[in-house]
PDB file of N, CA, C and O in Angstrom:
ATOM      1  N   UNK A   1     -17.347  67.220 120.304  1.00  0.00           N
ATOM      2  CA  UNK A   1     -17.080  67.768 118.994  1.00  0.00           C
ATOM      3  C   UNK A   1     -18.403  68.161 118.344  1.00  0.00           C
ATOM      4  O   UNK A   1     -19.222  67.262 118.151  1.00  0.00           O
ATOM      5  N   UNK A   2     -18.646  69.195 118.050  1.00  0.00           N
ATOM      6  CA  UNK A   2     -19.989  69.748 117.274  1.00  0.00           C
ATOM      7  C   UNK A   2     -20.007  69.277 115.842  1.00  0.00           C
ATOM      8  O   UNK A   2     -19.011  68.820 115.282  1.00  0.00           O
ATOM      9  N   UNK A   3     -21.396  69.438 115.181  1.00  0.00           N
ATOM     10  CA  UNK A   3     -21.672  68.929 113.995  1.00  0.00           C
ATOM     11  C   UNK A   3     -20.614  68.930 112.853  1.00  0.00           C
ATOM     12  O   UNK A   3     -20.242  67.983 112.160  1.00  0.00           O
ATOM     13  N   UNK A   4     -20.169  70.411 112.831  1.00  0.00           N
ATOM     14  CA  UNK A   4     -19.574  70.969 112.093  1.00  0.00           C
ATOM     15  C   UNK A   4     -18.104  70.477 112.254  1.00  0.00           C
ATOM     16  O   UNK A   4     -17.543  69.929 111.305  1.00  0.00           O
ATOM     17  N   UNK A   5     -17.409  70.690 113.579  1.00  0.00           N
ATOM     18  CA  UNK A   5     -16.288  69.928 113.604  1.00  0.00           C
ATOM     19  C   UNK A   5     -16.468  68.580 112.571  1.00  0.00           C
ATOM     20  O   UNK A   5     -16.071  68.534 111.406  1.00  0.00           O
ATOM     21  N   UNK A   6     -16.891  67.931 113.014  1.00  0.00           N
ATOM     22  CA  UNK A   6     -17.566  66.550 112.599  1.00  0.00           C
ATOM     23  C   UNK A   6     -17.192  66.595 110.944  1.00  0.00           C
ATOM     24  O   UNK A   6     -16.374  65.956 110.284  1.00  0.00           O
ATOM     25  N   UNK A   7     -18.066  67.534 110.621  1.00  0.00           N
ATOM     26  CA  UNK A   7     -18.485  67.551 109.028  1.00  0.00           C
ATOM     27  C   UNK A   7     -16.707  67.790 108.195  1.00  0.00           C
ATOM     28  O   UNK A   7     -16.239  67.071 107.312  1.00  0.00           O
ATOM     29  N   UNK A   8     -16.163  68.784 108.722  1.00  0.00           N
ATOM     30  CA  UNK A   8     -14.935  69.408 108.876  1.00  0.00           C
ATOM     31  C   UNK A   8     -13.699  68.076 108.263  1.00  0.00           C
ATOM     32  O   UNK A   8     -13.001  67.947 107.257  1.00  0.00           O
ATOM     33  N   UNK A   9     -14.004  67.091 109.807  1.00  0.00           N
ATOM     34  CA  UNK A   9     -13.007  66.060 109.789  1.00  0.00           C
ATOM     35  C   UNK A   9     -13.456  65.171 108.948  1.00  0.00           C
ATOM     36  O   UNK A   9     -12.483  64.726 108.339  1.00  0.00           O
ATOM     37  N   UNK A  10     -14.467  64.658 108.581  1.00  0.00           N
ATOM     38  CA  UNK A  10     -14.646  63.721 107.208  1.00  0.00           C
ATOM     39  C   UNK A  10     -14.521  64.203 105.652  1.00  0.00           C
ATOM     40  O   UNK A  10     -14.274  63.480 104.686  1.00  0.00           O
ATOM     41  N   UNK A  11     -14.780  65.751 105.661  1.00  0.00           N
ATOM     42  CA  UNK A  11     -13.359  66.074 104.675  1.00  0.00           C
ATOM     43  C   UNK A  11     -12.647  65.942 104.837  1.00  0.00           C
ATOM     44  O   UNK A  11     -12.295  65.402 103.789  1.00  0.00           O
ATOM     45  N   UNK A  12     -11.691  65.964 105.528  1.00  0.00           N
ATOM     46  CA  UNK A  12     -10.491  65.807 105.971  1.00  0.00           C
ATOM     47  C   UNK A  12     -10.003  64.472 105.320  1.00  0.00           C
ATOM     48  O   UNK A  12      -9.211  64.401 104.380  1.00  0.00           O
ATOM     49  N   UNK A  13     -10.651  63.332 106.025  1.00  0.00           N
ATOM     50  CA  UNK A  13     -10.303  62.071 105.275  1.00  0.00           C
ATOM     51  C   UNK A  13     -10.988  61.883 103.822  1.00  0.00           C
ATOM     52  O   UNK A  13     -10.362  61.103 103.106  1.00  0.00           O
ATOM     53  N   UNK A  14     -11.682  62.218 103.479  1.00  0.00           N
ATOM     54  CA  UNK A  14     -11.816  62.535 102.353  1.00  0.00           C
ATOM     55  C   UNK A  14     -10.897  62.747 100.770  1.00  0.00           C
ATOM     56  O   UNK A  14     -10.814  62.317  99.620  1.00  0.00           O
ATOM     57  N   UNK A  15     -10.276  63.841 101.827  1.00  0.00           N
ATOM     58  CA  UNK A  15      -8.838  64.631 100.865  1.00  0.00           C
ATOM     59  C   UNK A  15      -7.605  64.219 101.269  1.00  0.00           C
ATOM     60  O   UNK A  15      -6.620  64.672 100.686  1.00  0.00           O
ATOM     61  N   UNK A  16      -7.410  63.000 102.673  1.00  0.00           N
ATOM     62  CA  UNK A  16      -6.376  63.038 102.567  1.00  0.00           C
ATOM     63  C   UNK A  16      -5.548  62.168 101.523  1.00  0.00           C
ATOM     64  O   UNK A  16      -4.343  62.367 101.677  1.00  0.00           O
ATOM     65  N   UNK A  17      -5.766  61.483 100.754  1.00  0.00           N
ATOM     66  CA  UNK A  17      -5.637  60.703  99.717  1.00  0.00           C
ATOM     67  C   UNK A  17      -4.609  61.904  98.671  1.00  0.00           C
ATOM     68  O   UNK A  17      -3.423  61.652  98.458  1.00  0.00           O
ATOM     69  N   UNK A  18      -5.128  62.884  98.237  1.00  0.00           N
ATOM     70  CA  UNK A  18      -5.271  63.477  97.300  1.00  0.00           C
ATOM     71  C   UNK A  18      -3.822  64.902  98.356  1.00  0.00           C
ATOM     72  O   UNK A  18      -2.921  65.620  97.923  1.00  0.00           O
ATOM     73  N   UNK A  19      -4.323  64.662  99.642  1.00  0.00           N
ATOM     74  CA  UNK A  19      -2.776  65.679 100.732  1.00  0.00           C
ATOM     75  C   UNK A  19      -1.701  64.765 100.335  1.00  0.00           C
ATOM     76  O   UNK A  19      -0.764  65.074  99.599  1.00  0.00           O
ATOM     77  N   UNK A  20      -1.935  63.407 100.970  1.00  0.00           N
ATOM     78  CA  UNK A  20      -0.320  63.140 100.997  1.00  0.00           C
ATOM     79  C   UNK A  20       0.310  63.033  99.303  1.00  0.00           C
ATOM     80  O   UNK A  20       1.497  63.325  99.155  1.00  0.00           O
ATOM     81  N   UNK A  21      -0.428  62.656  98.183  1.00  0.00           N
ATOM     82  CA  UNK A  21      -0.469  62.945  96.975  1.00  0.00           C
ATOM     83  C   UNK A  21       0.394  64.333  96.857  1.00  0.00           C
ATOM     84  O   UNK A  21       1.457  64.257  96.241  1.00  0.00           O
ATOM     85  N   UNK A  22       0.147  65.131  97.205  1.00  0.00           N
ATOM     86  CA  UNK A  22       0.660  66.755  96.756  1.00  0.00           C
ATOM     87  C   UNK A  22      -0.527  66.961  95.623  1.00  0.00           C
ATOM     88  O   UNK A  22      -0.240  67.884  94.861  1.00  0.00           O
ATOM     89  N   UNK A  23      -1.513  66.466  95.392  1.00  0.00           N
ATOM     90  CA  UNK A  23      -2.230  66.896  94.312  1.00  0.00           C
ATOM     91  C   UNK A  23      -3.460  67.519  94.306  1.00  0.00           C
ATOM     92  O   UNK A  23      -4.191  67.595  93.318  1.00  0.00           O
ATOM     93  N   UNK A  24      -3.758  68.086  95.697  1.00  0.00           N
ATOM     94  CA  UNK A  24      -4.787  69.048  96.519  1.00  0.00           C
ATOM     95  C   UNK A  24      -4.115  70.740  95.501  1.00  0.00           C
ATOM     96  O   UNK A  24      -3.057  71.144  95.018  1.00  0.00           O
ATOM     97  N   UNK A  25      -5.327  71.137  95.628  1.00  0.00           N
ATOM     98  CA  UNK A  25      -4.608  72.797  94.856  1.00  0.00           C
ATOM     99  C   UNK A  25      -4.517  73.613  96.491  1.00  0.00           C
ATOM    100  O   UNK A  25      -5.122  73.413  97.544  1.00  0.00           O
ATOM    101  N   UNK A  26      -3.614  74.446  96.141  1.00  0.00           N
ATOM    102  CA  UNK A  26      -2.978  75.029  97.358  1.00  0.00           C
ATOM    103  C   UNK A  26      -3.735  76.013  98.174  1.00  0.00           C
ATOM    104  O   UNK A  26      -3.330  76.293  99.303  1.00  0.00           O
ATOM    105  N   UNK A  27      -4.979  76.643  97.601  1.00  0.00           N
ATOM    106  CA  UNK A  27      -5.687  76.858  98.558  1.00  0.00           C
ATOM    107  C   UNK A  27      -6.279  75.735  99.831  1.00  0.00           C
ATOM    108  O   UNK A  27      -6.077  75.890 101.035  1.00  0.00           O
ATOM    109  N   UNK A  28      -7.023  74.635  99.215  1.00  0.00           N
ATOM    110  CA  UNK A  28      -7.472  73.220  99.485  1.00  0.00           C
ATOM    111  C   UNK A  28      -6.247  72.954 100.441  1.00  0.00           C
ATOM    112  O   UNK A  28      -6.509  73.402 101.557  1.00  0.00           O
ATOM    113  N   UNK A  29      -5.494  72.606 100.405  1.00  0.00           N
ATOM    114  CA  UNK A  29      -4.100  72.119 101.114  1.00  0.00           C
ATOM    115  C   UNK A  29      -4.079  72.727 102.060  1.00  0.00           C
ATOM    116  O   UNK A  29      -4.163  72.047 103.082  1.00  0.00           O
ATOM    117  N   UNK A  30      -3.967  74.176 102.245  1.00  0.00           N
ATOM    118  CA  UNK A  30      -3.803  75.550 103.383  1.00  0.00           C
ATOM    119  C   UNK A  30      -4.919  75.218 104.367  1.00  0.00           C
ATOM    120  O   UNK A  30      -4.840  74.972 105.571  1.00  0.00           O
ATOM    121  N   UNK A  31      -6.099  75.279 103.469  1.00  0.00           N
ATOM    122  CA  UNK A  31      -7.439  75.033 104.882  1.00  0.00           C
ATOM    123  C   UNK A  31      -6.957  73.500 105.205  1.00  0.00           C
ATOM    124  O   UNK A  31      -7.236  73.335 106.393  1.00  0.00           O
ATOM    125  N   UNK A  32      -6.480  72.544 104.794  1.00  0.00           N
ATOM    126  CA  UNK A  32      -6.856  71.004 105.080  1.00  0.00           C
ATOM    127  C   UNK A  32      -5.429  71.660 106.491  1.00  0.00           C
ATOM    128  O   UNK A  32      -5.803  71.672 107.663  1.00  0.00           O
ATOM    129  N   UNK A  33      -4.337  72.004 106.248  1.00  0.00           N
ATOM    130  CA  UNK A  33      -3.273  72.016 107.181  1.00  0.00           C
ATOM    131  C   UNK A  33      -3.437  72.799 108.862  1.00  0.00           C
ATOM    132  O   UNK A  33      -2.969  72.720 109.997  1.00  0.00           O
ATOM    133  N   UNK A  34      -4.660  73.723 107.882  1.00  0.00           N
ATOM    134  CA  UNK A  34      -4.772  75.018 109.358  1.00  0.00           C
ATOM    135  C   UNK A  34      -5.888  73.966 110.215  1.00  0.00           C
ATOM    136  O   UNK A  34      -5.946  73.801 111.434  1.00  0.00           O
ATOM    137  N   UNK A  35      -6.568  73.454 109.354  1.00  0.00           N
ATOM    138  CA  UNK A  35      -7.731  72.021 110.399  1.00  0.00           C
ATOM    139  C   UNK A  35      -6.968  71.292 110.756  1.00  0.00           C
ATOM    140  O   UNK A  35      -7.377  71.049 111.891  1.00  0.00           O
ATOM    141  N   UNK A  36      -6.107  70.729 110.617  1.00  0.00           N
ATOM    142  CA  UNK A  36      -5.119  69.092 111.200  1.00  0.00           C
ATOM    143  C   UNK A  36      -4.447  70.358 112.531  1.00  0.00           C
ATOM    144  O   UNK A  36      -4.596  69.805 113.620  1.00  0.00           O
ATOM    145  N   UNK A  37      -3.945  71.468 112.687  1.00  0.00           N
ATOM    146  CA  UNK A  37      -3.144  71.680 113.271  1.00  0.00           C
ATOM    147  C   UNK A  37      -4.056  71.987 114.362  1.00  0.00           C
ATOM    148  O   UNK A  37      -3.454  72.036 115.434  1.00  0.00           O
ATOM    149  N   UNK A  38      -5.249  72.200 114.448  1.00  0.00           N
ATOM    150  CA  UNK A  38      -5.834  72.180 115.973  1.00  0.00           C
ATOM    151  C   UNK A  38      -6.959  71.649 116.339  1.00  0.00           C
ATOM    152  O   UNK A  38      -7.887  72.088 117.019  1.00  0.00           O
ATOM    153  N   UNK A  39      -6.764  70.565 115.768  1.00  0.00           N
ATOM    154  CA  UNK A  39      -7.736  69.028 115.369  1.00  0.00           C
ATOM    155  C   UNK A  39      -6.963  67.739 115.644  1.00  0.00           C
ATOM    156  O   UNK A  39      -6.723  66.886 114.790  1.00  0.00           O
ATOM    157  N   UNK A  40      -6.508  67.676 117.248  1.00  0.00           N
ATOM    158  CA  UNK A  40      -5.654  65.847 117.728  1.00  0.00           C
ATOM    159  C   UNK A  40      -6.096  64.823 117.159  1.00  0.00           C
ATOM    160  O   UNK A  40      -5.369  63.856 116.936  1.00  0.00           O
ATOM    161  N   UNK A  41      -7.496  64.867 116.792  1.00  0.00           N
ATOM    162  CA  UNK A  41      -8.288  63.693 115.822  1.00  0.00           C
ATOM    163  C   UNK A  41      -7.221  63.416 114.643  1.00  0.00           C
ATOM    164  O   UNK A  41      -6.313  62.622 114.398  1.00  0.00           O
ATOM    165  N   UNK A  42      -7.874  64.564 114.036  1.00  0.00           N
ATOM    166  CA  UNK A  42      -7.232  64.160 112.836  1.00  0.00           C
ATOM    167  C   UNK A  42      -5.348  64.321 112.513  1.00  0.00           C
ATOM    168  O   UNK A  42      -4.687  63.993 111.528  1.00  0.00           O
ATOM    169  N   UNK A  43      -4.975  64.912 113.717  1.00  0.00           N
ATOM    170  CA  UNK A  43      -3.240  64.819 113.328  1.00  0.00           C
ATOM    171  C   UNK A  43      -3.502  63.336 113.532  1.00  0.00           C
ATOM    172  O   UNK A  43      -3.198  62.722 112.510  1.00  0.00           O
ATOM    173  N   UNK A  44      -4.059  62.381 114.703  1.00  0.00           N
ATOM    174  CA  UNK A  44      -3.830  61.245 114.934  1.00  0.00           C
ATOM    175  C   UNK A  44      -4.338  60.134 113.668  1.00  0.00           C
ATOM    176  O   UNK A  44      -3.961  58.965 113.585  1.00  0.00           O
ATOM    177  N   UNK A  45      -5.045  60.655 112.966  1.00  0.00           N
ATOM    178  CA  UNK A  45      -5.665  60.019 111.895  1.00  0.00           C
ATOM    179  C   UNK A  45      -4.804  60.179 110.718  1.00  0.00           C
ATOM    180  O   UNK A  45      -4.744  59.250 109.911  1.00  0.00           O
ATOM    181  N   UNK A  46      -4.005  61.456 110.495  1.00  0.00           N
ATOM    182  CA  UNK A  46      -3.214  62.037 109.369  1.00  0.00           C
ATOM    183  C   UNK A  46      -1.988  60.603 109.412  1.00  0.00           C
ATOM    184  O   UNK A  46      -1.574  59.890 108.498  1.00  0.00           O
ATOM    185  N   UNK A  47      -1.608  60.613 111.277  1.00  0.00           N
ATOM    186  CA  UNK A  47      -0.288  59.746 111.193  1.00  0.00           C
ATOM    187  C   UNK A  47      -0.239  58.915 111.087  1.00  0.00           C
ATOM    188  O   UNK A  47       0.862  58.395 110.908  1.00  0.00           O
ATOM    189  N   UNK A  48      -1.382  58.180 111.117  1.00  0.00           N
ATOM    190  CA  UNK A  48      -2.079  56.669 111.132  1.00  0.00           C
ATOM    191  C   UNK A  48      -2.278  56.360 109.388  1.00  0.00           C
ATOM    192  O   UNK A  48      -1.983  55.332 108.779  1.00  0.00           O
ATOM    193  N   UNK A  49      -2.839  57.546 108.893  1.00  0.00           N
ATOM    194  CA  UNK A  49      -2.638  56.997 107.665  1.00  0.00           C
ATOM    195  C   UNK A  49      -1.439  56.568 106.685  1.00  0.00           C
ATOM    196  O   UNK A  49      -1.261  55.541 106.030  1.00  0.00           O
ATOM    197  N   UNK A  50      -0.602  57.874 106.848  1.00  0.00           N
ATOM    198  CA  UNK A  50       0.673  58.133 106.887  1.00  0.00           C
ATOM    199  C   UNK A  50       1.351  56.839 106.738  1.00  0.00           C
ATOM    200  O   UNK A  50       1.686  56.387 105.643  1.00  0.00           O
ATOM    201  N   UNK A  51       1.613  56.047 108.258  1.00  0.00           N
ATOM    202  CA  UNK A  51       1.746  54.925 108.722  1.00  0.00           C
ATOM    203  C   UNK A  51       1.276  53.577 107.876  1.00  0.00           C
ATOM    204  O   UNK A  51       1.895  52.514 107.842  1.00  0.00           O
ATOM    205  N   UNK A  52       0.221  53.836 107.305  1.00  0.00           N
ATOM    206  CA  UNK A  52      -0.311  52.611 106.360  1.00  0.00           C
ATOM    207  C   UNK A  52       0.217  52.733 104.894  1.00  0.00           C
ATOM    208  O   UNK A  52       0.277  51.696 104.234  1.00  0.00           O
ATOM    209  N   UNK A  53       0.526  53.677 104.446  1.00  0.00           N
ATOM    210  CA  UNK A  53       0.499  54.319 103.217  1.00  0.00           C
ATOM    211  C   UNK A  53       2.457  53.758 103.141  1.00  0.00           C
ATOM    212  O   UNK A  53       2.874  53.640 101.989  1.00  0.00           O
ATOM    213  N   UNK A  54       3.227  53.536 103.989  1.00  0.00           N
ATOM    214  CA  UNK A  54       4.401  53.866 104.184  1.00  0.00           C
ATOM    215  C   UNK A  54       4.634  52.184 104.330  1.00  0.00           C
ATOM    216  O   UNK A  54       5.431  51.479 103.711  1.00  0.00           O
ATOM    217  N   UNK A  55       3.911  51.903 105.095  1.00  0.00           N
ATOM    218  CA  UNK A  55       3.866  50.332 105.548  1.00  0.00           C
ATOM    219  C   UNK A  55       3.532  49.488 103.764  1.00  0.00           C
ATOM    220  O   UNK A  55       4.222  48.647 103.188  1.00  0.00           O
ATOM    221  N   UNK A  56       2.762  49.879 103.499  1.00  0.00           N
ATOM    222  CA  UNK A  56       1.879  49.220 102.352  1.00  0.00           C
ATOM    223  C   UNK A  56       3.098  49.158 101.105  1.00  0.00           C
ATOM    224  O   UNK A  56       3.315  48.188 100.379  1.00  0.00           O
ATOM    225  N   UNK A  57       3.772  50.403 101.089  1.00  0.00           N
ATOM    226  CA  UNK A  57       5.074  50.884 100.263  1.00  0.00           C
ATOM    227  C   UNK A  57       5.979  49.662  99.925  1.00  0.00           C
ATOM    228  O   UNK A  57       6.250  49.154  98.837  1.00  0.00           O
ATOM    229  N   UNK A  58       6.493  49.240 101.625  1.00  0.00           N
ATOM    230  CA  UNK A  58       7.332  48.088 101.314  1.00  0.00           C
ATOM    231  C   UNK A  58       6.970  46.988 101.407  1.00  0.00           C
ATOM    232  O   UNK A  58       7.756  46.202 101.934  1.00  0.00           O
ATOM    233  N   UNK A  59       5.397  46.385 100.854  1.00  0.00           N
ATOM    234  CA  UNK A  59       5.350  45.058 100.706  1.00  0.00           C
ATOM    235  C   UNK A  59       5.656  44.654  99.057  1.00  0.00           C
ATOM    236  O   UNK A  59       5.406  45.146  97.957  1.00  0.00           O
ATOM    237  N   UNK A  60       6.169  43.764  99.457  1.00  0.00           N
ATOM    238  CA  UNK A  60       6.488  43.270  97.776  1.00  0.00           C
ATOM    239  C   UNK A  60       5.419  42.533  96.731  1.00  0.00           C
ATOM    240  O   UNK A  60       4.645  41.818  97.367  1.00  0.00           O
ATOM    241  N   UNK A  61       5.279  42.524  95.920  1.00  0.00           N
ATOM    242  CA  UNK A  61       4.312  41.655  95.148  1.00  0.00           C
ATOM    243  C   UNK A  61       4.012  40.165  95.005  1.00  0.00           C
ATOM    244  O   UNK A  61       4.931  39.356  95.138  1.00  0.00           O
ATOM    245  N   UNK A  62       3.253  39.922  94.844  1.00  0.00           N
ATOM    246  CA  UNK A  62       2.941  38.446  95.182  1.00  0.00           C
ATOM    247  C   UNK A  62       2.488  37.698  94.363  1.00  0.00           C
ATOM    248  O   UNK A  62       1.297  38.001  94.428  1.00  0.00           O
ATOM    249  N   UNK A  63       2.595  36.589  93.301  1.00  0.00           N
ATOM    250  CA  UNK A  63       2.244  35.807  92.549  1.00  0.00           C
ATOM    251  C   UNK A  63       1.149  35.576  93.124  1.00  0.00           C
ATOM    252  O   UNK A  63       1.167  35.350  94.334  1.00  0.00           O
ATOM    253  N   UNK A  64      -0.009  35.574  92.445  1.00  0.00           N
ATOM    254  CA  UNK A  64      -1.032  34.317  92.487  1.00  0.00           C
ATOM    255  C   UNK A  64      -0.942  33.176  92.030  1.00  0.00           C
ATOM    256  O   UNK A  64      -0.494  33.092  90.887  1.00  0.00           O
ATOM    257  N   UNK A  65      -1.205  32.318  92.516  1.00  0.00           N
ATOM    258  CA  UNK A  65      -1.103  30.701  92.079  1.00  0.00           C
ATOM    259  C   UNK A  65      -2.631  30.674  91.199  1.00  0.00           C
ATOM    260  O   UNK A  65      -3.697  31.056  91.682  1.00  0.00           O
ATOM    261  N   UNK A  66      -2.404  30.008  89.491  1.00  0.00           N
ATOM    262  CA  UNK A  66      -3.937  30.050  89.134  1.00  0.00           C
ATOM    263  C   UNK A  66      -4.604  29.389  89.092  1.00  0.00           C
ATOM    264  O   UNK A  66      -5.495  29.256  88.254  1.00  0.00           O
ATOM    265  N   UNK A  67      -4.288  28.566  90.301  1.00  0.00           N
ATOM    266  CA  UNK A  67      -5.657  27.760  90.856  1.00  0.00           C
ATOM    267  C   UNK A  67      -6.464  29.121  91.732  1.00  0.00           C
ATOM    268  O   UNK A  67      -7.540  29.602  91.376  1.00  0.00           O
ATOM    269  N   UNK A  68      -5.889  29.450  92.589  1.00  0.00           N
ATOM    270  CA  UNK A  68      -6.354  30.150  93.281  1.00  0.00           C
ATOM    271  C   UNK A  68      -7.076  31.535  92.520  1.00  0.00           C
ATOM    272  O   UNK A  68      -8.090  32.095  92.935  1.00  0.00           O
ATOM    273  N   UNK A  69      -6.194  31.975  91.167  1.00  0.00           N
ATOM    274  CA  UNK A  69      -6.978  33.131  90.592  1.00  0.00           C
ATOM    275  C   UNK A  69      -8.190  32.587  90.286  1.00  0.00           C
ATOM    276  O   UNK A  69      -9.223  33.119  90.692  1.00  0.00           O
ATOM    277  N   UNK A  70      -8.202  31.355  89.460  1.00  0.00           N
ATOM    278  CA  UNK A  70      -9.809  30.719  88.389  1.00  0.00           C
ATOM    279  C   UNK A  70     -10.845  30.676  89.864  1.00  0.00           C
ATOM    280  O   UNK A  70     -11.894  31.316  89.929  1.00  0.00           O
ATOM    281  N   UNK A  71     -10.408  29.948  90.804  1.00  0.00           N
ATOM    282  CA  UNK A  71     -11.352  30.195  92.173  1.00  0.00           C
ATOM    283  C   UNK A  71     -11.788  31.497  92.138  1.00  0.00           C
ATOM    284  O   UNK A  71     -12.861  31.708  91.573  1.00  0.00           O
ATOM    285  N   UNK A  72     -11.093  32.554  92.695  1.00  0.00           N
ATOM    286  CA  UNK A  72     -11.877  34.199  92.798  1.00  0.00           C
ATOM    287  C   UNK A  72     -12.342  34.056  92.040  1.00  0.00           C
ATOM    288  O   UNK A  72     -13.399  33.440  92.176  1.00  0.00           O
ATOM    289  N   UNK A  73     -11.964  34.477  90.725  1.00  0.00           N
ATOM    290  CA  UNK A  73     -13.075  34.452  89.426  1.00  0.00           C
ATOM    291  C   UNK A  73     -14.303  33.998  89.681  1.00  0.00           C
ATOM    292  O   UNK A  73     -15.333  34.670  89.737  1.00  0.00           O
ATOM    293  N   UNK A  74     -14.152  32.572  89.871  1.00  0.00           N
ATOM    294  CA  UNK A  74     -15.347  31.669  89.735  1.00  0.00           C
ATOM    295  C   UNK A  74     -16.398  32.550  91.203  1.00  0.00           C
ATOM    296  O   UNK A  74     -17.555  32.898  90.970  1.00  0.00           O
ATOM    297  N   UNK A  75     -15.839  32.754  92.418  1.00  0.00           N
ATOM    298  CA  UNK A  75     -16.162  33.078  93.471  1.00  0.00           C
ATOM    299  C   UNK A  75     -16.745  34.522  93.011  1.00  0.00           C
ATOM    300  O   UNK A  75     -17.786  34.779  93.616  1.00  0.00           O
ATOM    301  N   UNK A  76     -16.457  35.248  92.354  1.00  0.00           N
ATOM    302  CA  UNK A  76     -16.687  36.895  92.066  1.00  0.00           C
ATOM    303  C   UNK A  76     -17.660  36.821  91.120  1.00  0.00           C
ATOM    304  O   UNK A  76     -18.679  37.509  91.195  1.00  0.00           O
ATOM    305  N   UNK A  77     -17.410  35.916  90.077  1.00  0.00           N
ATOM    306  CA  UNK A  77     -18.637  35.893  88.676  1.00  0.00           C
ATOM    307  C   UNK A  77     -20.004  35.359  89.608  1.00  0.00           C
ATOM    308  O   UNK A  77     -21.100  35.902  89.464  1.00  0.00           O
ATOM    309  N   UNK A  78     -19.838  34.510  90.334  1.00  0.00           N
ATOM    310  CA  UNK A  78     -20.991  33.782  91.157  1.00  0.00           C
ATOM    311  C   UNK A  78     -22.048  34.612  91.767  1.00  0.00           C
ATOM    312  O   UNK A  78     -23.272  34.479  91.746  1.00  0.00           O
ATOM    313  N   UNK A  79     -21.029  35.805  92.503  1.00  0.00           N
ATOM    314  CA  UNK A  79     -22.214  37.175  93.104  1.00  0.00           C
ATOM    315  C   UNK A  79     -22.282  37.812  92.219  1.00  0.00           C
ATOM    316  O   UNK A  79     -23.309  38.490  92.275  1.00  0.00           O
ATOM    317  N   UNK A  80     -21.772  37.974  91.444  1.00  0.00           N
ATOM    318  CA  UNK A  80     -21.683  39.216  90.189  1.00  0.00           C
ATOM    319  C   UNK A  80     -23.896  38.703  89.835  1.00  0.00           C
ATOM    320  O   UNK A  80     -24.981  39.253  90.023  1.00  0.00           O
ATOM    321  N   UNK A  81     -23.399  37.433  89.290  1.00  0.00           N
ATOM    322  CA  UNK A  81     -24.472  36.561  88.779  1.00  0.00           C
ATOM    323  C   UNK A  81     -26.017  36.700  90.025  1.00  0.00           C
ATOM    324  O   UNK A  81     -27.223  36.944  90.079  1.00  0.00           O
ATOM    325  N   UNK A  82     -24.987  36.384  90.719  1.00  0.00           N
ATOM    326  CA  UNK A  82     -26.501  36.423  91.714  1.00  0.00           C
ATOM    327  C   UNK A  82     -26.959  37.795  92.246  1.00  0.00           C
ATOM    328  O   UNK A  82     -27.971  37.908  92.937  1.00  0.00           O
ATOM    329  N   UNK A  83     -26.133  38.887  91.877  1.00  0.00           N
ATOM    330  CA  UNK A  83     -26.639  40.370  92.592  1.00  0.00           C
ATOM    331  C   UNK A  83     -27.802  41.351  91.306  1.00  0.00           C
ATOM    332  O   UNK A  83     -28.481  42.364  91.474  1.00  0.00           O
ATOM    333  N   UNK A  84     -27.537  40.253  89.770  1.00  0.00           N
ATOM    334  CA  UNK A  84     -27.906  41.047  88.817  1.00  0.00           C
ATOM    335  C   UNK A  84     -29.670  40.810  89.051  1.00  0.00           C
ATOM    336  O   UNK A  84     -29.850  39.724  89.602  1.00  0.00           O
ATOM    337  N   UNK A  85     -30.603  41.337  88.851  1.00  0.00           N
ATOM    338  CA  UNK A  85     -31.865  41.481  88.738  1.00  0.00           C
ATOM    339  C   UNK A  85     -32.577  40.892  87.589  1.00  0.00           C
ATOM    340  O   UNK A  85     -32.417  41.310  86.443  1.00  0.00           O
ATOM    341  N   UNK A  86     -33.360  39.924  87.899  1.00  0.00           N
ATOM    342  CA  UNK A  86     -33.422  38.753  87.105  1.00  0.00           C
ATOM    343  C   UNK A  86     -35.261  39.544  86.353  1.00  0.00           C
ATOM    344  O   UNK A  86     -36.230  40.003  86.958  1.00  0.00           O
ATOM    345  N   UNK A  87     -35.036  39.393  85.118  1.00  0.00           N
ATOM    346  CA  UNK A  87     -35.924  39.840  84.379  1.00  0.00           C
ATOM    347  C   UNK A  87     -36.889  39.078  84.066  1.00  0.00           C
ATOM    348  O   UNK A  87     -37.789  39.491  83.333  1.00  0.00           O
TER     349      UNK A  87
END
C-alpha cells in the first residue's frame, strides 16, 4: 500500500464516526464511499466498526456501586494531582 493509500485510509477512520452518523456533508460521504469500495482494508475495518457500534447498542447500563465510584475518583484526582507541574 503506498503512502498515500495509507494517508487516504486514516481519513477514512477518522470520518468514520461522523459516516455511520449520516452527518458527513455529501460531497465528504461520496469520496469516503468511492475509497471503501476498492479499499478490502477498510470495507474490513468499516464492518468491524459497524460490528462494535451495533454490539455496544445493546449493552444495558450499569449502576456503579459508590464505593467503587469515591475509589475512581480518589484513583483519577491522584494522577490528575501528580501529572500537574509543580511550581
Amino acid at each position: 500500500m503506498s503512502d498515500q493509500a495509507d494517508l487516504e485510509c486514516r481519513q477514512i477512520a477518522e470520518l468514520l464516526g461522523d459516516y455511520l452518523d449520516g452527518t458527513l456533508p455529501r460531497s465528504t460521504r461520496e469520496l469516503l464511499e468511492w475509497h471503501i469500495e476498492g479499499c478490502p482494508p477498510c470495507v474490513a475495518f468499516v464492518n468491524t466498526y459497524r460490528g462494535a457500534v451495533k454490539a455496544t447498542q445493546k449493552l444495558r447500563a450499569v449502576e456503579i456501586p459508590p464505593e467503587l465510584k469515591q475509589r475512581l475518583r480518589s484513583v483519577l484526582k491522584s494522577r490528575r494531582d501528580a501529572e500537574q507541574p509543580r511550581s
